[in-house]
Each structure stands twice: as C-alpha cells, then as structure tokens.
N, C-alpha and C positions, 0 to 999 in steps of 0.2 A: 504493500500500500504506500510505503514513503516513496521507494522507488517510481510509483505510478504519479505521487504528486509531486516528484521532484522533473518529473521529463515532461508533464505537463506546464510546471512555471518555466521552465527552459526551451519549451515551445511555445510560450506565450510570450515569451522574451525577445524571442526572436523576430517574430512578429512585431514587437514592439520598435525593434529597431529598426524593421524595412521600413514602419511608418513611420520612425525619425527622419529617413534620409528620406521623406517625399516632402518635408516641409522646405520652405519659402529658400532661397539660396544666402548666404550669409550667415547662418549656422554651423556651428560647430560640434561635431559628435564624440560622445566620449562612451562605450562602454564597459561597466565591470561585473567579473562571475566571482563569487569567494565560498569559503565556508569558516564555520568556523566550532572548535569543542571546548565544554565548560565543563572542569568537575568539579562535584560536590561533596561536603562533608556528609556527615550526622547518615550514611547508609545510603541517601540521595540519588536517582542514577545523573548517569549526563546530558546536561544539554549540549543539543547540537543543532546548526544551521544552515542553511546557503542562500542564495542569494544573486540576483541579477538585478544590474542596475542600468540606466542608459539616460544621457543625458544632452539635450542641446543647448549652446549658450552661442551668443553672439557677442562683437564686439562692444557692444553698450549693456552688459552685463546682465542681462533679460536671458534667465536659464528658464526650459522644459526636463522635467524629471519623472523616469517613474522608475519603481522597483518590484519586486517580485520575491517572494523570500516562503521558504517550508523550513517548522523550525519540531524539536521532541523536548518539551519540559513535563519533570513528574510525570514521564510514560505517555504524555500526550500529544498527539502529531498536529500541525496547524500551519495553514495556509495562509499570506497575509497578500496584497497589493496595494499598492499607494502611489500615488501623484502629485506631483506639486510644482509649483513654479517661482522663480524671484524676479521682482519688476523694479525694476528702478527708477527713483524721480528726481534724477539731480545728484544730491548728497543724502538722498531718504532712498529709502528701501524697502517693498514688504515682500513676506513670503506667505504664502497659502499653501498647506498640505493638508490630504484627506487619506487616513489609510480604513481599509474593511479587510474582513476575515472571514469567509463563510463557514470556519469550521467552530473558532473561538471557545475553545475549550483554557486554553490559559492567555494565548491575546486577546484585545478587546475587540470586540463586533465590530467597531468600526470607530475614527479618532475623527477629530479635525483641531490644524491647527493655524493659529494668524501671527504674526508679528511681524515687526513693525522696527527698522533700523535707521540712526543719522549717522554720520560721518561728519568731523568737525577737521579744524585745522589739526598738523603733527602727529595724523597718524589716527588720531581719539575716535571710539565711539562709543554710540550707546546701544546698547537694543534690547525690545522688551514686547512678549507674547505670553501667550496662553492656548493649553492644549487641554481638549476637552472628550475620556473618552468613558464609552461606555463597551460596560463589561456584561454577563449573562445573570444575574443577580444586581449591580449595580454599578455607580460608574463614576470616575474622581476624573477632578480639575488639576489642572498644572500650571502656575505659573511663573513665569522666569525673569528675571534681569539679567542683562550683561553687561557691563564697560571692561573696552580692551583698549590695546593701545600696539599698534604698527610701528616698528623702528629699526632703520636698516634692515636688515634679513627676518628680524624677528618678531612673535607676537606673545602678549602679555595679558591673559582674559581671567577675569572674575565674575562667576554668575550665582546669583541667589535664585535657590529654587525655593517654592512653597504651592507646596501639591497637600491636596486632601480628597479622600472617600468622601460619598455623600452621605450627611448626617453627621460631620465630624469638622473639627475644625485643622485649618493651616498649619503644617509640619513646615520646619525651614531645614531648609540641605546648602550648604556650600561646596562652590566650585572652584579650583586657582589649576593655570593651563598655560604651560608657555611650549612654545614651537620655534624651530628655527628652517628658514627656507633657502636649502641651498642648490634649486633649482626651480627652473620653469617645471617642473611637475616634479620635485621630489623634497620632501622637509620630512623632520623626526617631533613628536610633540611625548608633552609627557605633562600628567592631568591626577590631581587627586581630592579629593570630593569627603567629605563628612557631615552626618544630620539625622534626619528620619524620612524616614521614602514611604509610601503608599506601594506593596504591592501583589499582583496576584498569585496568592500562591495556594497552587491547587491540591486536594479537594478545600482546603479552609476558605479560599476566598479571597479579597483583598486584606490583607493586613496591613497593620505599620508599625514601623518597628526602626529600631537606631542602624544606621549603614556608615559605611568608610569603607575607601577602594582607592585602590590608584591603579595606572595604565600608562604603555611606554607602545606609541606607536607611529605608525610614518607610510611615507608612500616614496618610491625610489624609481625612478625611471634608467631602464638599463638599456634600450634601446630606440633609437627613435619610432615615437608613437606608443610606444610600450613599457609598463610601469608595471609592478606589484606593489601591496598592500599588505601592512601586518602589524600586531596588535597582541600584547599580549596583557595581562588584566588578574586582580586579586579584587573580590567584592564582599565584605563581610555584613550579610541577613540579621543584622543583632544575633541574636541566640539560638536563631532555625538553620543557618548553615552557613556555608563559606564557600565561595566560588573563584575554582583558578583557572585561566582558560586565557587561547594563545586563538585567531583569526590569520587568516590568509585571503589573497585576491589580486588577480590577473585583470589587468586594465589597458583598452587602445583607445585610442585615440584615430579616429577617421579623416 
C-alpha cells in the first residue's frame, strides 16, 4: 500500500511539472524528490517520508509551488498535497499556502496558511503569519513572527511561535537560525528552537507538551543545474519521546 501511494505522488508529480513548463515564458523551474527517517524513543516505531517538490519563480520574485509528500507516523500511512505561491509588492511580500490530506490519520485534513513580509534598508526584515489547520477530532492555530537580518553571505532569523489547540490557550516556542550562502544554490544553516508545541500524536490526539530541537542542514550544488539537500535533526516531545533523524534530496534546476 505505501509502495502504491508512493508511485502515485511520483506520478502526480510528474505531471505537475509538465504543467510547470507550459506556463507563460520567463519562469524558472526548479525541481526536488527527497526522503527522509526519524527514530524514536520510549519503543516508538519510525517515521519516515518523501516527497516531491516543483517550483516556478521568475525574475521579480513571484514563485508557483506545489509538493506532494507520503509520510508513516505511529504505524500510520498518509498522503499530503499542497500549493502555494509568493507575490511581491515592492519591499512587501505575501505568501498563500493550502495543504489537504485525504487520508489524515496523523496530518491534518487540510491547512491554510497567509503571511505577510517587508524588507527594510541593510539587509532587515520582518515577517509575520498564521497557519490554520484542522485535524479529524479538532484543529489548532499557529502563529508566527520573524525578524532577520541579511549581511554579506549571511543570514540571522529569530521567530516566535504561538500555536494553540482549540479550546486552549497560546503556547510560545522560540526560534534562532543562522545560515551562511556560499553559492548561487548552495548554503549550510543550523536552527535550534525551545517552548511548547501543539501536537498530533496519534491515537491520543493533539497534545502539548515542552519541545527543544536543533538541526544542521544545507543544500550544495555539485553540478551545474544540480544540487542535493540534507538535514539532519534531534527533537525532544517533552516526556513522550525523542526524535533523531537525518533527510536527503536530489534537486535540478530547468
């Protein structure tokens, strides 16, 4: 059955990207296949993932995105798709994405998310959204800030998260991210995060519970048009488990 929903997103994917390369001329295509495995503590089995992604952007930085991903948490398989885009006005930015999941036994049925970005002088910005999803039992809010800051090769990001369940109040999570870009498509970033998270975890449900994690990853282009992706990650559930897991992903560029 995974095998059957994994060659199905991989044919839907593909399809996706003929219909990239039929839009308007002055786009640029990008895309990526990865997977990726998480173990667990406390007897836990592993999650695991993949994943297609495909992307147009032009030179006035007005991207089209979609992705396609089959993922197995707590024994259960699930199908996800999502879309989205970034429009730019100037020094302002938003992003629209909507992801659905017809299977949604641990994703949520279906997200949407909006934010909203400026760009100031030296580098500065700001950005700030909220993701809204709904689960099969019920369904939590997210909302984010971010100020970073651009300087020479590198970048400097701090985000507050504060997500809640419905019927509960605002949990805050912190985020601190710095990267360094030492190509037209290859930088290394490294991210570590501490708070309380809203999440679902199956059969209980959505919980929330204290997290802390960090993560060392980048994308490395080895040949022209062509890059990998990799990611490796420690996440700790408060008291329900601990999660360590490394991603991969093969990337062209058209």
């Amino acid at each position: 059955m995974r095998r059957k929903s994994a060659m199905c997103a991989l044919a839907a994917g593909i399809c996706m990207v003929g219909a990239a390369c039929a839009q308007p001329q002055g786009y640029g295509f990008e895309a990526e296949i990865g997977t990726s495995l998480e173990q667990l503590t406390r007897d836990r089995g592993d999650w695991r993932s993949t994943y297609l992604e495909v992307e147009a952007r032009n030179a006035a930085r007005r991207a089209f995105y979609g992705r396609l991903r089959t993922t197995e948490r707590f024994g259960q398989a699930d199908t996800e798709a999502a879309a989205g885009t970034t429009l730019p006005f100037g020094r302002w930015g938003v992003q629209l994405e909507a992801t659905a999941s017809p299977t949604h036994h641990v994703l949520a049925k279906h997200s949407l998310l909006f934010q909203v970005e400026r760009r100031f002088e030296d580098g500065w910005g700001v950005q700030g959204g909220a993701r809204r999803s709904e689960f099969e039992h019920t369904g939590t809010d997210l909302v984010v800030a971010t100020v970073d800051r651009y300087f020479s090769a590198y970048r400097l990001a701090y985000s507050l998260y504060l997500g809640r369940p419905d019927g509960a109040g605002f949990n805050p999570a912190h985020r601190l991210q710095g990267s360094y870009y030492y190509g037209e498509r290859s930088f290394v970033g490294v991210a570590a995060y501490a708070g309380r998270e809203a999440e679902n975890v199956f059969p209980s449900g959505v919980l929330v519970s204290e997290v802390r994690g960090a993560s060392l990853g980048g994308r490395h282009e080895f040949a022209p048009a062509w890059s990998f992706a990799w990611e490796v990650t420690i996440h700790r559930q408060g008291d329900l488990y601990t999660r360590r897991g490394f991603g991969i992903g093969l990337r062209h560029a058209f």
